[in-house]
C-alpha positions as CSV (number, residue, x, y, z in Angstrom):
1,X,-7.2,1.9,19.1
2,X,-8.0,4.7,20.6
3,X,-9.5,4.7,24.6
4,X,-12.2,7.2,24.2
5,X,-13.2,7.0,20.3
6,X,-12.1,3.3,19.8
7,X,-11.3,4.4,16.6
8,X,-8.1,2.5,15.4
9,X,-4.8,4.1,13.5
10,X,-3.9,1.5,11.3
11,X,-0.1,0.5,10.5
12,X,0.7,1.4,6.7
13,X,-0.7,-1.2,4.3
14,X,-3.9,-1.6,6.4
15,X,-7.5,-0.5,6.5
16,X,-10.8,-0.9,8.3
17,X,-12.3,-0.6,11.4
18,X,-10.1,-3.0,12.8
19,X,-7.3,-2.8,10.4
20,X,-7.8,-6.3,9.3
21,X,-7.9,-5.4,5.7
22,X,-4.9,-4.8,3.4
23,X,-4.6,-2.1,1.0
24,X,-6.6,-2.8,-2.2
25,X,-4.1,-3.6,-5.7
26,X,-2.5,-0.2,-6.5
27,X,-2.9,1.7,-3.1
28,X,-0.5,1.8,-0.2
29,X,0.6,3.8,2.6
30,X,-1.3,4.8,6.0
31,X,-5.1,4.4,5.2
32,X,-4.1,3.2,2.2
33,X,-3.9,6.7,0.8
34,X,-1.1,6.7,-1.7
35,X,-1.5,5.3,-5.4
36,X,1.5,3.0,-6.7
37,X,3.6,4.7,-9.1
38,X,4.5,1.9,-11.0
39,X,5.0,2.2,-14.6
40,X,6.0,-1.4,-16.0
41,X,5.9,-5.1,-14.5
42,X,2.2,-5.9,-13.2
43,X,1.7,-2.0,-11.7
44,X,1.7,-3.3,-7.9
45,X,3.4,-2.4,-5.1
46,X,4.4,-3.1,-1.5
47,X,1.2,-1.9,0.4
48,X,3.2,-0.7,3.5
49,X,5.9,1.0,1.6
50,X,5.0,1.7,-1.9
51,X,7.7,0.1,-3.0
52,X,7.1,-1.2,-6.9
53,X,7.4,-4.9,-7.6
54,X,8.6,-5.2,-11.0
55,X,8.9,-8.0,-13.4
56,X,11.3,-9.5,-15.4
57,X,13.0,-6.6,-18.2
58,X,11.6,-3.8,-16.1
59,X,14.1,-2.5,-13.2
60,X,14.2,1.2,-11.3
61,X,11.9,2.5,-9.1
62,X,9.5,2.8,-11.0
63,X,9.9,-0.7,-13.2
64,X,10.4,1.2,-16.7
């Protein structure tokens, strides 16, 4: 956090005051800024990377 503000900078995939909460289901990123672009499987993704976490018949990186 920072010294003067004690406002924190949260890692990616985290959010809050204190950065105790993850992203919510179809955001990631710093802030949790960034929607998942995830077209098949259950539309989720890794909430620090983006990363789409497909299901079984959908592949690529977009799971289509």
């Amino acid at each position: 956090c920072h010294h003067v503000t004690g406002e924190c900078s949260c890692p990616p995939g985290w959010t809050g005051h204190d950065c105790k909460h993850p992203c919510s289901s179809g955001r990631w990123g710093q802030d949790c800024a960034n929607s998942c672009a995830c077209d098949g499987g259950d539309g989720g993704c890794d909430p620090a990377t983006g990363t789409c976490s497909c299901q079984p018949g959908f592949t690529g990186q977009h799971c289509q």
